[in-house]
C-alpha positions as CSV (number, residue, x, y, z in Angstrom):
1,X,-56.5,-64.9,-67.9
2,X,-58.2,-67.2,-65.3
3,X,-57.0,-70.4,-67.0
4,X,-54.1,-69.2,-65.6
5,X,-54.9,-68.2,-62.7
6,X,-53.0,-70.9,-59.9
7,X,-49.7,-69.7,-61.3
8,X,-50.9,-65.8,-61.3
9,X,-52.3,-65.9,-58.2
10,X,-48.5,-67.3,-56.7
11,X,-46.8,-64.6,-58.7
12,X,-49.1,-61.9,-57.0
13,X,-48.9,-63.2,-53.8
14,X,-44.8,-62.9,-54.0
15,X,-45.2,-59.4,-55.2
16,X,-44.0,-60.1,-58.7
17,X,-44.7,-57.8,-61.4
18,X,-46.3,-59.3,-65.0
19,X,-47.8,-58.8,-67.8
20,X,-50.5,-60.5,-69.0
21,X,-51.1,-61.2,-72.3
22,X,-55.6,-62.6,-73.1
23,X,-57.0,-63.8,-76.1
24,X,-60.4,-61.4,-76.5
25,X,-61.4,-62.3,-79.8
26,X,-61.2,-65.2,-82.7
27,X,-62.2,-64.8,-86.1
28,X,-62.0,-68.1,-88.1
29,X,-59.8,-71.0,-87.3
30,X,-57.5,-70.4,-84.5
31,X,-56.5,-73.1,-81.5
32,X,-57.4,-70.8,-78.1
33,X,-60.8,-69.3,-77.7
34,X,-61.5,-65.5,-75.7
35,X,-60.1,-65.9,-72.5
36,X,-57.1,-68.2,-73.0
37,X,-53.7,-66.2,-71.8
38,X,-50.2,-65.9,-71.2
39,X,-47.8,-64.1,-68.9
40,X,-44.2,-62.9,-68.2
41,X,-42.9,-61.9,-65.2
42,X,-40.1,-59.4,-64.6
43,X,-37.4,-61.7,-64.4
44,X,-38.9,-63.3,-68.0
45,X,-40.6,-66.5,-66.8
46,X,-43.4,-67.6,-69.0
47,X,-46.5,-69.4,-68.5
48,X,-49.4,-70.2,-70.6
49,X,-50.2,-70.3,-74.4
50,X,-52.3,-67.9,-76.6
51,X,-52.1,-69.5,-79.4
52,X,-50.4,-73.2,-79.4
53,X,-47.0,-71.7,-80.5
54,X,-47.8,-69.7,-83.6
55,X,-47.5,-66.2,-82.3
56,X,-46.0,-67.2,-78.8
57,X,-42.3,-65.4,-79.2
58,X,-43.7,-62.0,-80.7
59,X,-46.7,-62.4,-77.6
60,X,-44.1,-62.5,-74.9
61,X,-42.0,-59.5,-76.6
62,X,-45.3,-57.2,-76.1
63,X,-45.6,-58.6,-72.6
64,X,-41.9,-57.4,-71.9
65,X,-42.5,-53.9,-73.3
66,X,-45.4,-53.7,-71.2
67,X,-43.8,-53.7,-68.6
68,X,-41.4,-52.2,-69.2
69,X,-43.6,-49.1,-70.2
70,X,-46.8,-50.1,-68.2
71,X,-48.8,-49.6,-71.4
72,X,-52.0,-51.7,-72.6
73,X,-52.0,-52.6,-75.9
74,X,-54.3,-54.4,-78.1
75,X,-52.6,-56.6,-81.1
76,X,-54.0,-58.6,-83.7
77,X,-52.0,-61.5,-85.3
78,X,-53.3,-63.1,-88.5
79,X,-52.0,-65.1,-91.4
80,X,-51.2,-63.5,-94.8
81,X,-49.9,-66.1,-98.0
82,X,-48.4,-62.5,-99.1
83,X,-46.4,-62.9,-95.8
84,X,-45.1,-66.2,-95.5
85,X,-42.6,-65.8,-93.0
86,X,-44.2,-63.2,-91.1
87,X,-45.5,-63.4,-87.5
88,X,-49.2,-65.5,-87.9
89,X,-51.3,-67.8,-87.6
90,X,-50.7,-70.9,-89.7
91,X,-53.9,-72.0,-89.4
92,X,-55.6,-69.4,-91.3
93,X,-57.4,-67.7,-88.5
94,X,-57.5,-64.1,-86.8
95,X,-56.7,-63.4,-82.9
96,X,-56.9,-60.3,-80.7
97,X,-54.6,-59.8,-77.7
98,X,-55.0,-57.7,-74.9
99,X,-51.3,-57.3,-73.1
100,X,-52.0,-55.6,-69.6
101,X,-49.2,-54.8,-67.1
102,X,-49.8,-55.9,-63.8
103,X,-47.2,-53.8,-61.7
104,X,-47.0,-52.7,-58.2
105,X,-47.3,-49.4,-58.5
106,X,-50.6,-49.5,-60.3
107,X,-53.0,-50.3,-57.8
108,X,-56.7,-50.1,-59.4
109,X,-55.9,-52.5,-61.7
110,X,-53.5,-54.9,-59.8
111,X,-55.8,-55.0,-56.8
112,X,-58.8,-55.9,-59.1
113,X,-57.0,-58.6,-60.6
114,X,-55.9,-59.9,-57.7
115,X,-59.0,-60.7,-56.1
116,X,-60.2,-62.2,-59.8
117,X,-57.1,-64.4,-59.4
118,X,-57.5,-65.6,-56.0
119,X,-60.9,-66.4,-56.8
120,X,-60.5,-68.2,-60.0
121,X,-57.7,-70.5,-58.1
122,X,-59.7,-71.2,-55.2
123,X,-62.6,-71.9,-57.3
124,X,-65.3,-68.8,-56.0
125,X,-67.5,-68.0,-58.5
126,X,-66.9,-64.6,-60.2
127,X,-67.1,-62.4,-63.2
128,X,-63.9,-60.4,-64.6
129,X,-64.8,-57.8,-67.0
130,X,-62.2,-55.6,-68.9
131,X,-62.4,-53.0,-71.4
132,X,-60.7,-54.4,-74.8
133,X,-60.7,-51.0,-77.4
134,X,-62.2,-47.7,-76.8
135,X,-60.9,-44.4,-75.4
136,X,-57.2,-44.8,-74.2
137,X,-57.7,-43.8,-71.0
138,X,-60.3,-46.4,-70.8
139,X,-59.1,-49.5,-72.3
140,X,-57.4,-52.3,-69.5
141,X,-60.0,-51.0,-67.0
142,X,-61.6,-53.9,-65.1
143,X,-64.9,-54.9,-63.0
144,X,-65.1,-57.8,-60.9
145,X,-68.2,-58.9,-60.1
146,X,-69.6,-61.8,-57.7
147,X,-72.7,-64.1,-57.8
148,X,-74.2,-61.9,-55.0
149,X,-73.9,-58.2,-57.1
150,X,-70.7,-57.3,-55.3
151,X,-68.6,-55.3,-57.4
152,X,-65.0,-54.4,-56.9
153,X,-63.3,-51.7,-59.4
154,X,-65.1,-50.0,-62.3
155,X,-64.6,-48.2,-65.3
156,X,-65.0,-44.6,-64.1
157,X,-66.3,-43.1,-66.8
158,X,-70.0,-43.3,-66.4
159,X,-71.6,-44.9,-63.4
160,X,-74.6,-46.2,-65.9
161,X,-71.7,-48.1,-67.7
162,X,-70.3,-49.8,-64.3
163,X,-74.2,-51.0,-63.6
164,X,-74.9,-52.0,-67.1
165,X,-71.7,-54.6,-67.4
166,X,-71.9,-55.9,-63.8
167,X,-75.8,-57.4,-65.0
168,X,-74.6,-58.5,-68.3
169,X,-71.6,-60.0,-66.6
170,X,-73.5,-61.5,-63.6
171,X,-75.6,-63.1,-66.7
172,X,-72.4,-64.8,-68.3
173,X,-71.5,-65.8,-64.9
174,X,-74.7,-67.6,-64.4
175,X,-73.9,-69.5,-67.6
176,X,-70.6,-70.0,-66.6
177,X,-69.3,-68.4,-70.1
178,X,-66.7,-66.2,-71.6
179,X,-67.4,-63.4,-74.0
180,X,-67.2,-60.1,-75.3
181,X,-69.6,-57.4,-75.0
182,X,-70.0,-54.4,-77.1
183,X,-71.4,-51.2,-74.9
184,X,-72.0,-47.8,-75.6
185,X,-69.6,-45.8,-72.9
186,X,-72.5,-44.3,-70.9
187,X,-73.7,-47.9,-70.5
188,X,-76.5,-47.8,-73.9
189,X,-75.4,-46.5,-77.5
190,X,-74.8,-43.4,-76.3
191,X,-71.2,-42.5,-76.3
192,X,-68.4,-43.7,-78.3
193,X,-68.6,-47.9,-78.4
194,X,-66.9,-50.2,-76.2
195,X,-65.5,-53.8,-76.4
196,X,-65.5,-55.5,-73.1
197,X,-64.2,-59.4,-72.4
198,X,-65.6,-60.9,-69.8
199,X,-64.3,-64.2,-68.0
200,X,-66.1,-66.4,-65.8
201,X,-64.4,-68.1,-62.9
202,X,-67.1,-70.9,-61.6
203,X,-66.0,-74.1,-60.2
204,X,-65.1,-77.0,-61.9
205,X,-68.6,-78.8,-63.6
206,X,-69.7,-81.9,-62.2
207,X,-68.8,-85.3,-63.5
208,X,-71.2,-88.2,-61.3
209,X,-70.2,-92.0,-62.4
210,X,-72.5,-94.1,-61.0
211,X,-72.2,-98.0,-61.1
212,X,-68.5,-98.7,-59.1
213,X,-67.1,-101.2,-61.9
214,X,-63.7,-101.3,-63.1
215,X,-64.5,-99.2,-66.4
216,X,-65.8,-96.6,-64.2
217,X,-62.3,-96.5,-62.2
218,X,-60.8,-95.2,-66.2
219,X,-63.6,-92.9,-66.0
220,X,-62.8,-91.5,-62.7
221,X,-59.3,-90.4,-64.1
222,X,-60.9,-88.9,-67.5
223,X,-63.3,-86.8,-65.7
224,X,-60.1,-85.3,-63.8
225,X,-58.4,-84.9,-66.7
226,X,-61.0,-82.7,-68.9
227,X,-61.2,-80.3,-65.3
228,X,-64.7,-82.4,-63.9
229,X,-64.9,-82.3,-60.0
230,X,-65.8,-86.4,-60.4
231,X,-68.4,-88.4,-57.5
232,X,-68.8,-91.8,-57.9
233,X,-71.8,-93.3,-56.4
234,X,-72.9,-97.0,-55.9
235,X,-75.0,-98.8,-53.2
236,X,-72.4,-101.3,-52.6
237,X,-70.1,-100.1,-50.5
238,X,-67.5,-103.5,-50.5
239,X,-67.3,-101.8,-54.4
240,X,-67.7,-98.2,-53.6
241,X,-63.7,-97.5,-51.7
242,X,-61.5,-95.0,-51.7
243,X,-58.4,-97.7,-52.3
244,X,-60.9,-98.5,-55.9
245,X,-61.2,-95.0,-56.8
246,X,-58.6,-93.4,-55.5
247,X,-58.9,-90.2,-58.3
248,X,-62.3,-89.7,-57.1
249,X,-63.4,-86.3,-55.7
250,X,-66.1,-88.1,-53.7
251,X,-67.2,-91.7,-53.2
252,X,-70.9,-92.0,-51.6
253,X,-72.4,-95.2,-50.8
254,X,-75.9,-94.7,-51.5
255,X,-78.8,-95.6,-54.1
256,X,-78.0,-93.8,-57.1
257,X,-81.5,-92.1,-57.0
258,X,-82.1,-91.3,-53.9
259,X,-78.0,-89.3,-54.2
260,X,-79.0,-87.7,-57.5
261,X,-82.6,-86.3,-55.7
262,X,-80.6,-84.6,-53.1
263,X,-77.5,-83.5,-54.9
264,X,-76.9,-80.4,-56.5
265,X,-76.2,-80.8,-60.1
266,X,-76.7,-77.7,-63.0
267,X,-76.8,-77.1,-66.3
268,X,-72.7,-78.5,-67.1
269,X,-73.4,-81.8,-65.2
270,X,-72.8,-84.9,-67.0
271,X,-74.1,-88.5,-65.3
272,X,-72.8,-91.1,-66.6
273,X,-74.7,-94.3,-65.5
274,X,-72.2,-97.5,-65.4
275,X,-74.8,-99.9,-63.5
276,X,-76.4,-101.6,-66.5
277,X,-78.8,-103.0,-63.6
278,X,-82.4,-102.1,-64.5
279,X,-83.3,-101.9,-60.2
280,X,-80.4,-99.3,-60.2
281,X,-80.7,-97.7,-63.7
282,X,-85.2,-97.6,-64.2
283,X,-85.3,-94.8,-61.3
284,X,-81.9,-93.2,-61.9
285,X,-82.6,-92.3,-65.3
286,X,-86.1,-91.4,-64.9
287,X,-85.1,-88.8,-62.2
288,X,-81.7,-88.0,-64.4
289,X,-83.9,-87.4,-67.5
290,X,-85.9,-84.8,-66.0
291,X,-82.8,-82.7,-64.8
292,X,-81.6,-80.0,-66.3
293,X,-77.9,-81.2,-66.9
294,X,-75.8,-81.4,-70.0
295,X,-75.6,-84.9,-70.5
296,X,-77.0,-88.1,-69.3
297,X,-75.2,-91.5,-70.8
298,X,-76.0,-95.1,-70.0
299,X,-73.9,-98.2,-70.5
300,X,-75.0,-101.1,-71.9
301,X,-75.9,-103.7,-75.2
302,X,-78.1,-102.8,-77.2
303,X,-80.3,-105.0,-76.4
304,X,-80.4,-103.8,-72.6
305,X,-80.8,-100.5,-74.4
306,X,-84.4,-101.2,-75.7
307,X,-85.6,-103.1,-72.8
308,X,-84.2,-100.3,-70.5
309,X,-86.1,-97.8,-72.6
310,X,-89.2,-100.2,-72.3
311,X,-89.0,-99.9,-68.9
312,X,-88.5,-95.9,-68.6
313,X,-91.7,-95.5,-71.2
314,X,-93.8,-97.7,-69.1
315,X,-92.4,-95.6,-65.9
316,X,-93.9,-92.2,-67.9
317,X,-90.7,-90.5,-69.9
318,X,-91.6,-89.0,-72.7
319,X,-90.3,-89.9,-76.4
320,X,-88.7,-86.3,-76.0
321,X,-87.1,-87.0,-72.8
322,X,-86.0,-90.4,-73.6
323,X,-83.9,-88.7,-76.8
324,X,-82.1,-86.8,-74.6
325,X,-80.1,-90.4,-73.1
326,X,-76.9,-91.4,-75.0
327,X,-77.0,-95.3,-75.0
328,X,-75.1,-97.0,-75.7
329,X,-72.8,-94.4,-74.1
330,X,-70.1,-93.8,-75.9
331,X,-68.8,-92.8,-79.4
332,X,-68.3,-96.0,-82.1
333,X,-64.5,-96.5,-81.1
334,X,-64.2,-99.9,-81.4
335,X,-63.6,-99.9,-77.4
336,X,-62.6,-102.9,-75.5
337,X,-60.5,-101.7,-72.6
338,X,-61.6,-99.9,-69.8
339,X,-59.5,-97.3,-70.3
340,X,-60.3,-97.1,-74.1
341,X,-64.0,-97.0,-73.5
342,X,-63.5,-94.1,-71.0
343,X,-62.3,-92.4,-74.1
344,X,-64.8,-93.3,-75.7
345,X,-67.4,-91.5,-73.4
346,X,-65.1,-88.6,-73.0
347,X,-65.3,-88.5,-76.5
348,X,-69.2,-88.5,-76.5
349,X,-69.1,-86.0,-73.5
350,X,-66.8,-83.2,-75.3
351,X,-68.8,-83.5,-78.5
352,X,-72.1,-82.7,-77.2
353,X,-70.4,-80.1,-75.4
354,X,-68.8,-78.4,-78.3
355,X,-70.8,-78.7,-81.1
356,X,-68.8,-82.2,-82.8
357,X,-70.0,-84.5,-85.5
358,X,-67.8,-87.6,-84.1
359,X,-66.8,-88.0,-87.2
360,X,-63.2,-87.9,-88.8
361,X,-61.7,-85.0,-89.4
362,X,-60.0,-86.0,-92.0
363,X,-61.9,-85.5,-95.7
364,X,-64.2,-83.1,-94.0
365,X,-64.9,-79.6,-94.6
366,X,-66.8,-77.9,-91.6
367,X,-64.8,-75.9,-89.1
368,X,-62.4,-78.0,-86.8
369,X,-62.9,-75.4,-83.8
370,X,-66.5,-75.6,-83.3
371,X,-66.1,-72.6,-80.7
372,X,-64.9,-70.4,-83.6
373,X,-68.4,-70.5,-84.8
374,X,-70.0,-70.3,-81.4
375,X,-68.3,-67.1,-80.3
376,X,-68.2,-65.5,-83.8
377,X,-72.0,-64.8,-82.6
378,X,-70.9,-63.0,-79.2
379,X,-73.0,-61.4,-77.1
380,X,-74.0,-57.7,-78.1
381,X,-76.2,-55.3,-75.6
382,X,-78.5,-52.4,-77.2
């Protein structure tokens, strides 16, 4: 639901009633992963996708009778050969929906959402959890928790079960996931068993280009396409303008090092080093190879490849830390534009990030949605 959250947060500020309508779980191949949503107002507006267009027409006919009866329902949509023309999946796999009405007159929930909503848009850091199947008068229940242990809302039906989520949550949160839970109602194995999703609202991960070239200017508007808050960073400032980059979140004039040493950067922060300048790029990727980030590429020939790793053994990296550098950045492309190689590195950037080969799809026969496989191991507390 907080993919959506920009256009939820309008509708609640206006008063509108909606139902909205979350992917909790995927089983197989299927194009939205646990969180992704969609929702109808009252006047039949509709915004969002749960599934690419497969099931979206029988999706936003629960959301209307939700609302219209201000009933929760869970529904699954799957694909059947038996059942060629039925309501499915074409692409073989197995969804869960949660529909929730979000109307005035039912505060708990509303005002809980709300505050998840407004957070998610104004990118605070927080952790929605909502009960997915279990006792009626349980299920569409939510928790919102912050970074700090702040809780808003709660289940109600043991407190043991409110405490329990909210660390489990602030865990996801930390990771800045999305998952489902499986809890015991009184918050252990005891009671009947719960299904909870859990959505993290953090703000956007960090893209840092360093080296202010005209590829990197391609790169800028890549990053801001795949959600990155993007920095660039040079020590030249007639390079390093706001009228070069003008897609950049932040331009800083400054040694690359010496910005990366007192920036903050975490475990979704990819660096992408554009220099190809071994006074710029030796003590940048030394400090860059040490950081706990997701991904740390370097432009360049090969040949200023191995004399740049020369240069960052003989500075102390490891042969382990050293593996951890993509260089030549990029994915084999064939690449000549600026805008093409950006691509390129997206390309790199999204597959480490997902799980992805590189390779064609085409002839293949492992899973096209990595995450499917990912999430089909979701959390479980005992």
């Amino acid at each position: 639901m907080l993919d959506i959250a920009d256009e939820l947060n309008r509708w609640g500020e206006r008063g509108l009633d909606f139902a909205v309508a979350t992917v909790v779980a995927v089983s197989g191949s299927a194009p939205r992963q646990p969180g992704a949503a969609l929702a109808v107002d009252s006047a039949g507006t509709i915004i969002g996708s749960v599934s690419g267009g497969c099931v979206e027409g029988a999706v936003y006919e629960l959301c209307r009778e939700a609302l219209d009866d201000g009933r929760t329902r869970l529904q699954r949509f799957g694909y059947s050969d038996a059942e060629a023309f039925a309501v499915g999946l074409t692409c073989g796999g197995v969804i869960d929906i949660l529909v929730t009405p979000v109307r005035s007159g039912d505060r708990a929930v509303r005002d809980v959402l709300a505050t998840a909503l407004t957070a998610a848009a104004s990118g605070q850091a927080a952790a929605l959890a909502r009960i997915v199947s279990g006792p009626a008068g349980l299920v569409g229940r939510a928790l919102l928790v912050r970074p700090d242990g702040r809780r808003q809302g709660g289940f109600g039906a043991h407190p043991e079960l409110d405490r329990v989520v909210a660390g489990e949550a602030l865990a996801l949160l930390d990771a800045g996931r999305t998952a489902t839970l499986e809890i015991g109602e009184e918050g252990s194995r005891c009671g009947a068993p719960l299904t909870l999703l859990v959505e993290s609202s953090v703000p956007a991960p960090r893209m840092i280009v360093f080296g202010a070239i005209d590829f990197a200017s391609a790169l800028v508007r890549m990053g801001k396409f795949l959600g990155y808050h993007v920095t660039v960073c040079d020590a030249r400032p007639v390079f390093t303008t706001a009228a070069r980059f003008p897609d950049a979140d932040e331009i800083v004039v400054e040694w690359p090092h010496h910005y990366l040493e007192r920036t903050d950067v975490d475990a979704r922060t990819v660096l992408c080093v554009l220099t190809h300048d071994p006074k710029f790029d030796v003590p940048l990727l030394h400090l860059a190879l040490r950081l706990p980030v997701a991904y740390v590429g370097a432009m360049g020939s090969r040949r200023t490849h191995l004399d740049r790793n020369g240069r960052l053994r003989e500075a102390g990296l490891t042969a382990t830390e050293l593996a951890r550098l993509r260089s030549p950045i990029g994915l084999d492309l064939g690449a000549r534009t600026p805008e093409e190689v950006a691509v390129s590195i997206a390309a790199e950037i999204v597959a480490d990030r997902r799980g992805g080969s590189g390779v064609r799809l085409a002839g293949g026969h492992t899973p096209i949605h990595h995450d499917a496989a990912t999430l089909a191991r979701q959390v479980s507390w005992s």
